[in-house]
N, C-alpha and C positions, 0 to 999 in steps of 0.2 A: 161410776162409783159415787156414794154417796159423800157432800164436801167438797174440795177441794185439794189435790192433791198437787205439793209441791217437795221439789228435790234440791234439798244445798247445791249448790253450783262447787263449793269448795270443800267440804264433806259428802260430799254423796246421801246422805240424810235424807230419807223419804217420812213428809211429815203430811197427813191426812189433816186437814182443817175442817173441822165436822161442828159448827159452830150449835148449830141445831141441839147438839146432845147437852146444850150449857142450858135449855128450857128443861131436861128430865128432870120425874119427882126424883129425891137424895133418899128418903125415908118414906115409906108406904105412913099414911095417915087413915086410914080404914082398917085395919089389922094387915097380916101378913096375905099379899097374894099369892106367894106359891102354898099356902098351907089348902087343904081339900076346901071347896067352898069358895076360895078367892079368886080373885080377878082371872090369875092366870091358870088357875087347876081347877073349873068348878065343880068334876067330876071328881069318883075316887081314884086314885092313881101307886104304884107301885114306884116306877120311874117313869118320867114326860119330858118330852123334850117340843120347844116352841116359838116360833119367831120372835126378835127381840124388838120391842116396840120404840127400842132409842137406837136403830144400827147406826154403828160408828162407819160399815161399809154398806153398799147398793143393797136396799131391801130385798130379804130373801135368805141375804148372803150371812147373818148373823143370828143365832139359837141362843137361847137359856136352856137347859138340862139341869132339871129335878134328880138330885139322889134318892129321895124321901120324901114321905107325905107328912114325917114326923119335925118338927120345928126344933126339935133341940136336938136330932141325930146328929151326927160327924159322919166322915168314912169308918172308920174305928170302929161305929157303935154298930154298922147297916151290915156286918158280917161279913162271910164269902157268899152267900147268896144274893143279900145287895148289891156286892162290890161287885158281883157280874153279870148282874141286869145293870147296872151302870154301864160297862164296860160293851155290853151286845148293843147297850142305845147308842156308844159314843160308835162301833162302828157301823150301824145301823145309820148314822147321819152324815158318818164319813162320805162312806157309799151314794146316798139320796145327797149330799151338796157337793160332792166331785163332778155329779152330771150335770148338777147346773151348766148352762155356757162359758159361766165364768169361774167356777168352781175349780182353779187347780194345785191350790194349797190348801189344806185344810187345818186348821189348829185348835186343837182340842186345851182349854185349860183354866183354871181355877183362879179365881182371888180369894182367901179369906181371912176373915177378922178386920174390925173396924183402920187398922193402925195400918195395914194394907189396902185400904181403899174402898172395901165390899161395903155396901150401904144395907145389905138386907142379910142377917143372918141367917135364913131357913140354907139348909148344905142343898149348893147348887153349882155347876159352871158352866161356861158357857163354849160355843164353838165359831169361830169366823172363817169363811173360804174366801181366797185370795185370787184375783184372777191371775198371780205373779208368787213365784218363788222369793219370799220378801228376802233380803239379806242375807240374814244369820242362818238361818235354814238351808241356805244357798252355799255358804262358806261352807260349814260341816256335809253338804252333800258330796260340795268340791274336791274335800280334804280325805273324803271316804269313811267318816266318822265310826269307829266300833270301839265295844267296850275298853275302858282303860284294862289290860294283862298282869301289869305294874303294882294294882290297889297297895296291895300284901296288907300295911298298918292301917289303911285308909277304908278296908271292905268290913261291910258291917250285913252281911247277910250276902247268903249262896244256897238256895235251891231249887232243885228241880229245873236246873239249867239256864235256870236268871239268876242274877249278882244286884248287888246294892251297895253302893260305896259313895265316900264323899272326896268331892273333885279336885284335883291336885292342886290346881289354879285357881281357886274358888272367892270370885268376889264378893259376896256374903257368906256373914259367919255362918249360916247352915246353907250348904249347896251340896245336896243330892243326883245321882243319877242312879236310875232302875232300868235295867236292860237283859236282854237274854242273850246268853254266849252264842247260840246258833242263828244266824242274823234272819227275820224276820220284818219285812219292808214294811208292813200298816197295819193297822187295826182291823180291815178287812181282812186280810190275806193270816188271821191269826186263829189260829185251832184251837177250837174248845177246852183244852187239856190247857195250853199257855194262856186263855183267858182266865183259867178256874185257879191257876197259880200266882198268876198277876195280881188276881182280887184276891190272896190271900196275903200275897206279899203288901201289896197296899192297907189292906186291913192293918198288919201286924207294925208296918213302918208307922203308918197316920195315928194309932194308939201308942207308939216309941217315941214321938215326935210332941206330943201333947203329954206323955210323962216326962218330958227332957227336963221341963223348968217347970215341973207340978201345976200346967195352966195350958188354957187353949192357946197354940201356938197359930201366930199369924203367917200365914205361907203365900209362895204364887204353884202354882204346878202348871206345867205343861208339857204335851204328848208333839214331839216329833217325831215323823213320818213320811216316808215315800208322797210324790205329787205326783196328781192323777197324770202327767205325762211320766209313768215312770223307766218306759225303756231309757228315758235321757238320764236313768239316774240308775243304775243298773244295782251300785252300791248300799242304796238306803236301807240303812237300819233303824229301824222302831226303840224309842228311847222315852223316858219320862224324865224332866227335871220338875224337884222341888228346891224352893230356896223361901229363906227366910231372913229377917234383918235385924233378930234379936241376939245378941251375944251376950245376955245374961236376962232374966225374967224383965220380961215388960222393960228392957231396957235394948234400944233396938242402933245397930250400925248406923250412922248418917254416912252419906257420901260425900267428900266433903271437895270446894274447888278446885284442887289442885288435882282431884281424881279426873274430873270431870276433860278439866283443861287440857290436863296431860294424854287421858287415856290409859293411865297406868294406877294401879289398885293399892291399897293396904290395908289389908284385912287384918284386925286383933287374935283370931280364931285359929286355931292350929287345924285345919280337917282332921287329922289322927286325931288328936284329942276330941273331935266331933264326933268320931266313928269307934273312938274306943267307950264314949259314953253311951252312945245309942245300941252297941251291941250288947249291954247288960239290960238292953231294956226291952229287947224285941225276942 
């Protein structure tokens, strides 16, 4: 793997030392490479997905994915026909880096807006395959993870047999889960009919989510999924989490020492009052 990889002896804390990714450009200085014509899309392109030229793990093993060709689209704006040429390339890459040799996690997921870390705004995210079921992916396989039954106040959209609610336990003030009641293992193994619902539900949340506080909302998202050994996991359910760190416009949660120390949260944000704002807006 690319770096150095070390493990708390007293946390258990697996921490990648990837010093190499401290030389990447922060800001593209030649205009935008993902836009048609740049660095990285010279062709025209609908969606693209492409090796990433800072992997933080063993070359090969880390993609950028293009939503757009268009530089100021969102999810929101790429429709349900974008959102499911998105969604055919994320499992289109599933597939093609599961076979890698070391390919046996796969995570699909997003950074955006500058206050979240993303250095290039054109709508993209990226994918890294793990040769190890990292942690947290690992607990929730463990635990048998399926949608919360419970939401009732907290569900802010139901249909066509996927839910969308925000998480009981939620250590940022916006924490999303998108999942389908009938449990579906990966993005691979997922039918045309729950991708074309998926991209709509994504559509209709990612434009709810950027009306919440009338401004581009800074998020993370990301797609958990069955590991290419999945008979070991016989349970996995395909889920998306989004979260956020703004608990009021452009005013954003810090997390503060004693969370850190502790391991224990306190969030300002009631989730019910998250889902009963978002549900007048989707």
């Amino acid at each position: 793997m690319a770096g150095d990889i070390r493990n708390d002896p007293h946390t258990g804390a697996t921490v990648h030392i990837v010093a190499d990714r401290q030389n990447r450009p922060n800001l593209p200085t030649q205009g935008c490479p993902f836009c048609v014509g740049g660095l990285e899309a010279p062709e025209p392109y609908s969606v693209r997905a492409f090796p990433n030229r800072w992997p933080a793990l063993e070359p090969g093993y880390c993609e950028v994915v293009l939503y757009s060709p268009h530089h100021e689209a969102t999810f929101a704006s790429i429709g349900i026909d974008g959102a499911t040429d998105v969604i055919n390339l994320w499992a289109e890459r599933t597939t093609a880096l599961q076979q890698l040799p070391n390919g046996e996690y796969v995570i699909v997921f997003e950074n955006r807006g500058a206050e979240i870390g993303a250095t290039i705004s054109h709508p993209h995210g990226q994918i890294y395959a793990f040769d190890h079921v990292p942690v947290r992916p690992a607990q929730a396989l463990t635990t048998q993870w399926s949608p919360d039954t419970l939401a009732d106040d907290r569900l802010i959209l139901e249909v066509d047999g996927w839910c969308v609610y925000a998480e009981y336990a939620s250590v940022h003030p916006i924490s999303l889960r998108i999942a389908p009641r009938q449990r579906i293992a990966d993005l691979p193994n997922m039918k045309a009919p729950d991708r074309t619902t998926l991209a709509a539900i994504l559509v209709r949340m990612f434009g709810a989510l950027d009306a919440l506080f009338d401004a581009p909302l800074p998020y993370m998202m990301w797609i958990n999924q069955a590991p290419r050994t999945s008979n070991d996991w016989p349970k996995a359910w395909f889920n998306i989490e989004i979260v956020s760190p703004w608990r009021e416009p452009h005013v954003p949660r810090y997390i503060a020492g004693v969370e850190i120390a502790s391991g224990e949260y306190f969030n300002p944000v009631d989730p019910a009052n998250v889902a009963a704002r978002l549900r007048t807006l989707v």
